[in-house]
Jmol script that loads the backbone (N, CA, C; Angstrom):
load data "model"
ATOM      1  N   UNK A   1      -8.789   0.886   8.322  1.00  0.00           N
ATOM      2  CA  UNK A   1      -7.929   1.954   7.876  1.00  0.00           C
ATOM      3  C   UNK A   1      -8.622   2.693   6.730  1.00  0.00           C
ATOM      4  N   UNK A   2      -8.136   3.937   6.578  1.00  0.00           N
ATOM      5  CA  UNK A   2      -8.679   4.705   5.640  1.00  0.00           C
ATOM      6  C   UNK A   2      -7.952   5.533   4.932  1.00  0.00           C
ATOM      7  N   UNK A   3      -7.615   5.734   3.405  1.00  0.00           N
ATOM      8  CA  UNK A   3      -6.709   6.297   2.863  1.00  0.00           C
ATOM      9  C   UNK A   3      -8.040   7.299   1.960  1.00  0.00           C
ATOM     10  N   UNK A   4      -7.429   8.734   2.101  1.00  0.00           N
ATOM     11  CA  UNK A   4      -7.627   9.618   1.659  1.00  0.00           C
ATOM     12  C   UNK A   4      -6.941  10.072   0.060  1.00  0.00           C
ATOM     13  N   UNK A   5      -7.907   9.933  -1.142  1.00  0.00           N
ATOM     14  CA  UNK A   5      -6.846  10.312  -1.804  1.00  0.00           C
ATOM     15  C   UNK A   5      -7.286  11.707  -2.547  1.00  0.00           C
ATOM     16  N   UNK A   6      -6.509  12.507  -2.667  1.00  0.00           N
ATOM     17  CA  UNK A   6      -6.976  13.904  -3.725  1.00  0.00           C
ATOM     18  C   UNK A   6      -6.918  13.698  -5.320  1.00  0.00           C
ATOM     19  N   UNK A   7      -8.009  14.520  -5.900  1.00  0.00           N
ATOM     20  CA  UNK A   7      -8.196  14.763  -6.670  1.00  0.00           C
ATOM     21  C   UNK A   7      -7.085  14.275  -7.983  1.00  0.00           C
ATOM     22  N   UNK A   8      -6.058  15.405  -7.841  1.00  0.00           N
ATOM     23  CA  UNK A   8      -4.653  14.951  -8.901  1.00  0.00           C
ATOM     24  C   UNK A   8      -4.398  13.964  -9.064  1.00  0.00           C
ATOM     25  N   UNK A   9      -4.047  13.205  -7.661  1.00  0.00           N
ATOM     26  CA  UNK A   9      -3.026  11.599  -7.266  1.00  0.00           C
ATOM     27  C   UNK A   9      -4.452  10.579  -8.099  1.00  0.00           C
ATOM     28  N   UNK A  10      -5.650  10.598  -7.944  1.00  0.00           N
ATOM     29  CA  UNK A  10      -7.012   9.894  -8.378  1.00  0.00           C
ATOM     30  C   UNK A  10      -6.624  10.054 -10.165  1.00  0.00           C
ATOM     31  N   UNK A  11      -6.183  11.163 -10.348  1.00  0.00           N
ATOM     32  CA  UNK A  11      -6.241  11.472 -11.998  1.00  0.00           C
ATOM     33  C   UNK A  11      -5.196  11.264 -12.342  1.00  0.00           C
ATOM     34  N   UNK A  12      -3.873  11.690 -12.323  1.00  0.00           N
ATOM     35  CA  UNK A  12      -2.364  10.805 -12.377  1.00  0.00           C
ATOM     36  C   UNK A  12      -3.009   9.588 -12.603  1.00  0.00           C
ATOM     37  N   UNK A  13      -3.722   8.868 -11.714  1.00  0.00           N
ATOM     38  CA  UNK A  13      -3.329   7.170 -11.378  1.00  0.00           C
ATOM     39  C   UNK A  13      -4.219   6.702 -12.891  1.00  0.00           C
ATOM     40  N   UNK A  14      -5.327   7.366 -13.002  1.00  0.00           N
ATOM     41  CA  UNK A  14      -6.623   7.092 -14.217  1.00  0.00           C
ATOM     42  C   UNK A  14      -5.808   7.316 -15.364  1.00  0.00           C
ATOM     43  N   UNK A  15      -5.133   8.392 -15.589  1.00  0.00           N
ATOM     44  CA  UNK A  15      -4.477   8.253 -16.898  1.00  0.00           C
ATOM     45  C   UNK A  15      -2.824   7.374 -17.197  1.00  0.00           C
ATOM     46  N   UNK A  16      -2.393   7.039 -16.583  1.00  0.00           N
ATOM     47  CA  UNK A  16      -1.815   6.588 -16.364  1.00  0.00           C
ATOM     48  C   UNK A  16      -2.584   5.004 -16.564  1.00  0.00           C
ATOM     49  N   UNK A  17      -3.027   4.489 -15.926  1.00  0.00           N
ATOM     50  CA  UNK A  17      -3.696   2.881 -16.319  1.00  0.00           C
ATOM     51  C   UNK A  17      -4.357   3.124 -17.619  1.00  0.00           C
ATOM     52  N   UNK A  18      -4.869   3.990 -18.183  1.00  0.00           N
ATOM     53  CA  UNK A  18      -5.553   4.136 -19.657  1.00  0.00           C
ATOM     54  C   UNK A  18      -4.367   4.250 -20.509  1.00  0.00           C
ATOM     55  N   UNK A  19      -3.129   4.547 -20.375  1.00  0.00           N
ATOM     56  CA  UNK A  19      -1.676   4.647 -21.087  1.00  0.00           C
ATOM     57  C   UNK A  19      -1.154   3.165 -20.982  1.00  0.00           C
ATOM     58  N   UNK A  20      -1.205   2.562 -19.845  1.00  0.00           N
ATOM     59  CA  UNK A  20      -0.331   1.805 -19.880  1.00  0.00           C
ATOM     60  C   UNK A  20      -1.285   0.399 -20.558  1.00  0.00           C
ATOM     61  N   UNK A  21      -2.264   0.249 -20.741  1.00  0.00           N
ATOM     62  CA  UNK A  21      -3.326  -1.062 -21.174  1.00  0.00           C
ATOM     63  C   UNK A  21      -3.426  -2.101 -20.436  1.00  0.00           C
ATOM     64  N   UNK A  22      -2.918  -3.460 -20.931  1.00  0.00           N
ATOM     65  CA  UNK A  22      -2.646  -3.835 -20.255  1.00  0.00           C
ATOM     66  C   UNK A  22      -1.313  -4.508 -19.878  1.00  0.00           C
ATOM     67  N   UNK A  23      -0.287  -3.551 -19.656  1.00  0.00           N
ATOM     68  CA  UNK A  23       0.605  -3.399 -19.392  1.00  0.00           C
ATOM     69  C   UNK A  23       0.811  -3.022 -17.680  1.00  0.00           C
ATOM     70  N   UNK A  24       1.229  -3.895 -16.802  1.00  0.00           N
ATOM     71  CA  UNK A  24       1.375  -3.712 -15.101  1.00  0.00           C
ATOM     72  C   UNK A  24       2.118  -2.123 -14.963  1.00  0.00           C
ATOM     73  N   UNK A  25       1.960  -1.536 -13.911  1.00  0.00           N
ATOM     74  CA  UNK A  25       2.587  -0.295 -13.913  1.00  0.00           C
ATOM     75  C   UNK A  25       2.451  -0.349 -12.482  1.00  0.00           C
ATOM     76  N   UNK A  26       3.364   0.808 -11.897  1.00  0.00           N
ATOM     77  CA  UNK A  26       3.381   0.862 -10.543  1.00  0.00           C
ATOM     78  C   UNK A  26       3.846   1.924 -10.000  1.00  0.00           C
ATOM     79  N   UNK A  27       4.497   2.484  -8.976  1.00  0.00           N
ATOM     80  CA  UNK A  27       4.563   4.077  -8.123  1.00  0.00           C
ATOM     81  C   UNK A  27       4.534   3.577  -6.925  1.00  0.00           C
ATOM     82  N   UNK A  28       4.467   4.589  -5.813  1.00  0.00           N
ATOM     83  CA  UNK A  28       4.794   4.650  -4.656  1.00  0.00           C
ATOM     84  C   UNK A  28       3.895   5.706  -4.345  1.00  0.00           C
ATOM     85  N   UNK A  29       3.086   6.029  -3.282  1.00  0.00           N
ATOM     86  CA  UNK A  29       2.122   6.597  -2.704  1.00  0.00           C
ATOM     87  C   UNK A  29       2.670   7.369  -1.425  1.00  0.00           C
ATOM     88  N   UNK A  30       2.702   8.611  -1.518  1.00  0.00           N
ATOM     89  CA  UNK A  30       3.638   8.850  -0.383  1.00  0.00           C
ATOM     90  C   UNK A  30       2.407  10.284   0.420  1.00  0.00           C
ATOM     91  N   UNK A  31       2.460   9.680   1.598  1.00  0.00           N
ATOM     92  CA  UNK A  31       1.369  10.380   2.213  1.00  0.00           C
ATOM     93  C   UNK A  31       1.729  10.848   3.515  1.00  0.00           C
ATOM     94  N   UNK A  32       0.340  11.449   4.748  1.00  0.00           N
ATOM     95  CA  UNK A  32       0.607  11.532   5.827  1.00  0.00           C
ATOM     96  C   UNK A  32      -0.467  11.273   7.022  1.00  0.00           C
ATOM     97  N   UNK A  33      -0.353  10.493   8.163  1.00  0.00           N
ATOM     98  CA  UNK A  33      -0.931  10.474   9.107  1.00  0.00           C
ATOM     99  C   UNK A  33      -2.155  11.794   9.511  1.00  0.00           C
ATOM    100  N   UNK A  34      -3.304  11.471   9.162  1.00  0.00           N
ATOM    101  CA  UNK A  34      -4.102  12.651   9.732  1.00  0.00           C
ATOM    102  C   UNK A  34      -5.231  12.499  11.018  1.00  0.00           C
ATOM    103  N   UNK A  35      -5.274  11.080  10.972  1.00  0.00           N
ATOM    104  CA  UNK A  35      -6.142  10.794  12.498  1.00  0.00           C
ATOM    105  C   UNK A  35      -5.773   9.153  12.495  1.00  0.00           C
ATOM    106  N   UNK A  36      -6.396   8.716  14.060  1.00  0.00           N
ATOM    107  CA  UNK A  36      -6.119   6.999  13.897  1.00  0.00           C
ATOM    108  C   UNK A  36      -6.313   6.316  13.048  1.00  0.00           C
ATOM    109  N   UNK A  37      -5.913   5.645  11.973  1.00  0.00           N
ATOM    110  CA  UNK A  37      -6.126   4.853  11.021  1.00  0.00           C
ATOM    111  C   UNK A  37      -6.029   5.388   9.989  1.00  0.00           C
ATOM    112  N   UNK A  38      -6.322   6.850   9.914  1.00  0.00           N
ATOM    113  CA  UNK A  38      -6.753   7.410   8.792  1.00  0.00           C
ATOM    114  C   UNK A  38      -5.558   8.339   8.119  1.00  0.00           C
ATOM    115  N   UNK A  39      -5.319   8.242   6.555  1.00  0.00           N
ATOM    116  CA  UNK A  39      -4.073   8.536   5.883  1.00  0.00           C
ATOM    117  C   UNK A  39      -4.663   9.634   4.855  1.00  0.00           C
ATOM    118  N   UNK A  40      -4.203  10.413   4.407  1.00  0.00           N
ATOM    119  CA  UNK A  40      -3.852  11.453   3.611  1.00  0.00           C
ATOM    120  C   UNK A  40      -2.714  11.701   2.197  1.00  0.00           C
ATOM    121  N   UNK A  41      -2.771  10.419   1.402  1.00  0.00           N
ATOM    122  CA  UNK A  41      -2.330  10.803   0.345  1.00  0.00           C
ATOM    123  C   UNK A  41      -1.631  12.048  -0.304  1.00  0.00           C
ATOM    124  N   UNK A  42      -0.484  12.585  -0.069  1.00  0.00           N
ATOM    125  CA  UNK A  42      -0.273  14.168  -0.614  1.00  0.00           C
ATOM    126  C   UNK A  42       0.350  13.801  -1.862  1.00  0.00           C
ATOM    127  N   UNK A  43       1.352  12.768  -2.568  1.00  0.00           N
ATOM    128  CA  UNK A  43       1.388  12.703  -3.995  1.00  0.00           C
ATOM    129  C   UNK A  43       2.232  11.039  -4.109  1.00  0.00           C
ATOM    130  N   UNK A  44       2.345  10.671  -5.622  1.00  0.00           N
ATOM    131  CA  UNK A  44       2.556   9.588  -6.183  1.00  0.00           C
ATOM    132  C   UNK A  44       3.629   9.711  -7.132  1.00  0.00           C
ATOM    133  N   UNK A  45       4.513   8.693  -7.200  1.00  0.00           N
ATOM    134  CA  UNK A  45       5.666   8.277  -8.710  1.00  0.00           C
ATOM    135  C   UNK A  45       4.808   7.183  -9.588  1.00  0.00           C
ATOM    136  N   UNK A  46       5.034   7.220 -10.384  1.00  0.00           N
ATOM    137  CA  UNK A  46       4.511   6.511 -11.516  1.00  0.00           C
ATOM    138  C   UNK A  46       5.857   6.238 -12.133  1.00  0.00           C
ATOM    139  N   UNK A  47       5.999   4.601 -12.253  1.00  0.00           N
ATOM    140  CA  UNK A  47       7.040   4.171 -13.244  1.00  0.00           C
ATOM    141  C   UNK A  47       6.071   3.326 -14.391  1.00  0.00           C
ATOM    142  N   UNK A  48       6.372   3.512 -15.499  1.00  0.00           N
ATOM    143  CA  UNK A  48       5.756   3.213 -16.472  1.00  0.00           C
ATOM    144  C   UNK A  48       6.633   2.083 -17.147  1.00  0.00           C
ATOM    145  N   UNK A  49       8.018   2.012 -17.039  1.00  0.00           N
ATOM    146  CA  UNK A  49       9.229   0.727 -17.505  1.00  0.00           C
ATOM    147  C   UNK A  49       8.615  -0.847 -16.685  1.00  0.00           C
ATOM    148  N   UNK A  50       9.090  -1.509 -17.007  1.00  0.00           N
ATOM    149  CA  UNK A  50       9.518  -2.676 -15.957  1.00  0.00           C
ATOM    150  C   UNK A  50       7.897  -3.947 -16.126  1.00  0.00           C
ATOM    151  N   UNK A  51       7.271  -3.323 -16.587  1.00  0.00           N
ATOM    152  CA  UNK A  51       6.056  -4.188 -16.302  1.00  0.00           C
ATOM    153  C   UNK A  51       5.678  -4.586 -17.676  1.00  0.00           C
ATOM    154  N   UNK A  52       4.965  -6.355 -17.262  1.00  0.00           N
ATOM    155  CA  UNK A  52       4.575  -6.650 -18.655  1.00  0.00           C
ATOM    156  C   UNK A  52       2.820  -7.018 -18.336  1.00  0.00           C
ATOM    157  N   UNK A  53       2.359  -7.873 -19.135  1.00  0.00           N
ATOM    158  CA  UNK A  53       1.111  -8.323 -19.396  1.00  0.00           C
ATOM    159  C   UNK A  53       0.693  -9.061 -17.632  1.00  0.00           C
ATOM    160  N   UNK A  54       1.363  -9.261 -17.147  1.00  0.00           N
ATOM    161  CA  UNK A  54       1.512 -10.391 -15.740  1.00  0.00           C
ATOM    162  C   UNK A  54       1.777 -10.100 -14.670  1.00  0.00           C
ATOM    163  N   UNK A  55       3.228  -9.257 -14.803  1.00  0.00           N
ATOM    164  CA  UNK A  55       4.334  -8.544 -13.632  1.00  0.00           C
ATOM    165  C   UNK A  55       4.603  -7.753 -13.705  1.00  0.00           C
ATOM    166  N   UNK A  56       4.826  -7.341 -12.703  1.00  0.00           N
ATOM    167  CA  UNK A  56       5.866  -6.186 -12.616  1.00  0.00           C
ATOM    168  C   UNK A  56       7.135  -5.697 -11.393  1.00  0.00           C
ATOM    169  N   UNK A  57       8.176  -5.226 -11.878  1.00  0.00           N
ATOM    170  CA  UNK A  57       9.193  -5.434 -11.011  1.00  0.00           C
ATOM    171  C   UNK A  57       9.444  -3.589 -11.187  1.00  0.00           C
ATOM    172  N   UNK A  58       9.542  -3.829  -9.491  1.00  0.00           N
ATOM    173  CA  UNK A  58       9.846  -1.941  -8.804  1.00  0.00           C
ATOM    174  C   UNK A  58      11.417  -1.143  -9.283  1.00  0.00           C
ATOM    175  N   UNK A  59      11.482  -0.520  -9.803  1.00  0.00           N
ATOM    176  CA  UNK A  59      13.268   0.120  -9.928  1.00  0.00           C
ATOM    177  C   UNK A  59      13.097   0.911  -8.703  1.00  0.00           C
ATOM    178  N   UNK A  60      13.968   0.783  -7.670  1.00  0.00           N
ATOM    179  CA  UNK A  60      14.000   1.605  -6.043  1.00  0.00           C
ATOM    180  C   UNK A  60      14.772   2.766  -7.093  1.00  0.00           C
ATOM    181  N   UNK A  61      15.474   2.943  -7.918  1.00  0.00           N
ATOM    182  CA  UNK A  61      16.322   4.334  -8.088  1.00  0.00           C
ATOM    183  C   UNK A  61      15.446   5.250  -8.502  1.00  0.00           C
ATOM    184  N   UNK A  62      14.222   4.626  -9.377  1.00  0.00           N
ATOM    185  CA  UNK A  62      13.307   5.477 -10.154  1.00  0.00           C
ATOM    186  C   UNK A  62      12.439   6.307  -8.959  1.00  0.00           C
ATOM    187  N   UNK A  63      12.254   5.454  -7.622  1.00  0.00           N
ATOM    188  CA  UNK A  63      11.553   6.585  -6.687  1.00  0.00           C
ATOM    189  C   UNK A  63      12.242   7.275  -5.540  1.00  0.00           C
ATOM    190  N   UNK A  64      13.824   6.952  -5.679  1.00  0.00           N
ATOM    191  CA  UNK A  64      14.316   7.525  -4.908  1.00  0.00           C
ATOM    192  C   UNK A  64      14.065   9.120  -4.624  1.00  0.00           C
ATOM    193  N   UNK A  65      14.318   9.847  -5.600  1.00  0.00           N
ATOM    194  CA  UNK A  65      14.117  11.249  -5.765  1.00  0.00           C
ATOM    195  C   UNK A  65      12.279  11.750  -5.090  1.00  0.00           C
ATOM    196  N   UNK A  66      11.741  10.818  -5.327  1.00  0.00           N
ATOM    197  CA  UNK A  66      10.179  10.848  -5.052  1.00  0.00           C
ATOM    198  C   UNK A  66      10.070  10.853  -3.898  1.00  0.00           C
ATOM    199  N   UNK A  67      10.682   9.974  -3.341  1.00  0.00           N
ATOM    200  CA  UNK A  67      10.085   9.330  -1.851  1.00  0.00           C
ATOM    201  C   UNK A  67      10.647  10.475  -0.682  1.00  0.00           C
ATOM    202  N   UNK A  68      11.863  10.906  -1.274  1.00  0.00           N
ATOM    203  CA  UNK A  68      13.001  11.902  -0.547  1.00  0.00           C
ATOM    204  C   UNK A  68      12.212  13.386  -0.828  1.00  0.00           C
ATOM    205  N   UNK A  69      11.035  13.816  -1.866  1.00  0.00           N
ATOM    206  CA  UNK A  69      11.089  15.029  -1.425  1.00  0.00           C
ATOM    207  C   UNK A  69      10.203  15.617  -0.438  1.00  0.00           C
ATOM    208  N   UNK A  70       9.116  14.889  -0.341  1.00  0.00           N
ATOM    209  CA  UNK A  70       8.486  15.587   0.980  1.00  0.00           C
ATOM    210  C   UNK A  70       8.555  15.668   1.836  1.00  0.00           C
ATOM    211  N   UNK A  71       9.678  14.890   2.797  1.00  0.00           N
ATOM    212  CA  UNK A  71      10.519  14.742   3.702  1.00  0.00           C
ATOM    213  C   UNK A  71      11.698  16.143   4.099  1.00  0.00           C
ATOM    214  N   UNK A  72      12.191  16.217   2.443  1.00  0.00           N
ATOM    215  CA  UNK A  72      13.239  17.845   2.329  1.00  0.00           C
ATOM    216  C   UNK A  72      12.344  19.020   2.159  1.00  0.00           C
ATOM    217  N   UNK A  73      10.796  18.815   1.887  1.00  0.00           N
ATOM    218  CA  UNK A  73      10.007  19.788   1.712  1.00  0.00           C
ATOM    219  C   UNK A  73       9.317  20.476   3.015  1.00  0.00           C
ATOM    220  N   UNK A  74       9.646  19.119   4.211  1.00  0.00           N
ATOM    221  CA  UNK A  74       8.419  19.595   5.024  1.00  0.00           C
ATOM    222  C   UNK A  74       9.445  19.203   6.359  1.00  0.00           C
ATOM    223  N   UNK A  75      11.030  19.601   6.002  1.00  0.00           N
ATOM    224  CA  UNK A  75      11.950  19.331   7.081  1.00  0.00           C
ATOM    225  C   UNK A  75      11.659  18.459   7.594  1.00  0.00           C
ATOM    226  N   UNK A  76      11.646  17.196   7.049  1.00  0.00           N
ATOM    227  CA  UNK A  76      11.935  15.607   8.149  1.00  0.00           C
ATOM    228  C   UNK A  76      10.661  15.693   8.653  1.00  0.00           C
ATOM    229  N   UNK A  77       9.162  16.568   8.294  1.00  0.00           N
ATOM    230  CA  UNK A  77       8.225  16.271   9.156  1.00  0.00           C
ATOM    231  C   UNK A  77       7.180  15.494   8.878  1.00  0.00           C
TER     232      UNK A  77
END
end "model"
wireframe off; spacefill off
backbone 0.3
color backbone group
């Protein structure tokens, strides 16, 4: 498999781990099918709460809004 990622989502993710130390952090990667195997990254949530030195635990409410818009952006496509 092969995940494609752009530019932004690569730099989001870099500053974001240089913010958080070492502190666990996490997001949701929300992408699209562009050939067999192969994925296309179009953008990311970043939750910055919830994580310590070890773990980290997901809040589903924090990506609700995330996960739902490219779906309302690109009519269910």
């Amino acid at each position: 498999m092969k995940i494609l990622l752009p530019r932004p989502v690569v730099a989001l993710w870099k500053g974001e781990l240089r913010r958080a130390g070492r502190r666990e952090i996490g997001g949701v990667l929300m992408g699209e099918a562009v050939a067999p195997d192969t994925f296309r990254g179009v953008e990311a949530s970043v939750q910055r709460a919830g994580g310590t030195a070890t773990s980290f635990v997901r809040d589903l409410g924090h990506h609700g809004d995330a996960i739902g818009a490219p779906y309302r952006r690109t009519g269910h496509d």
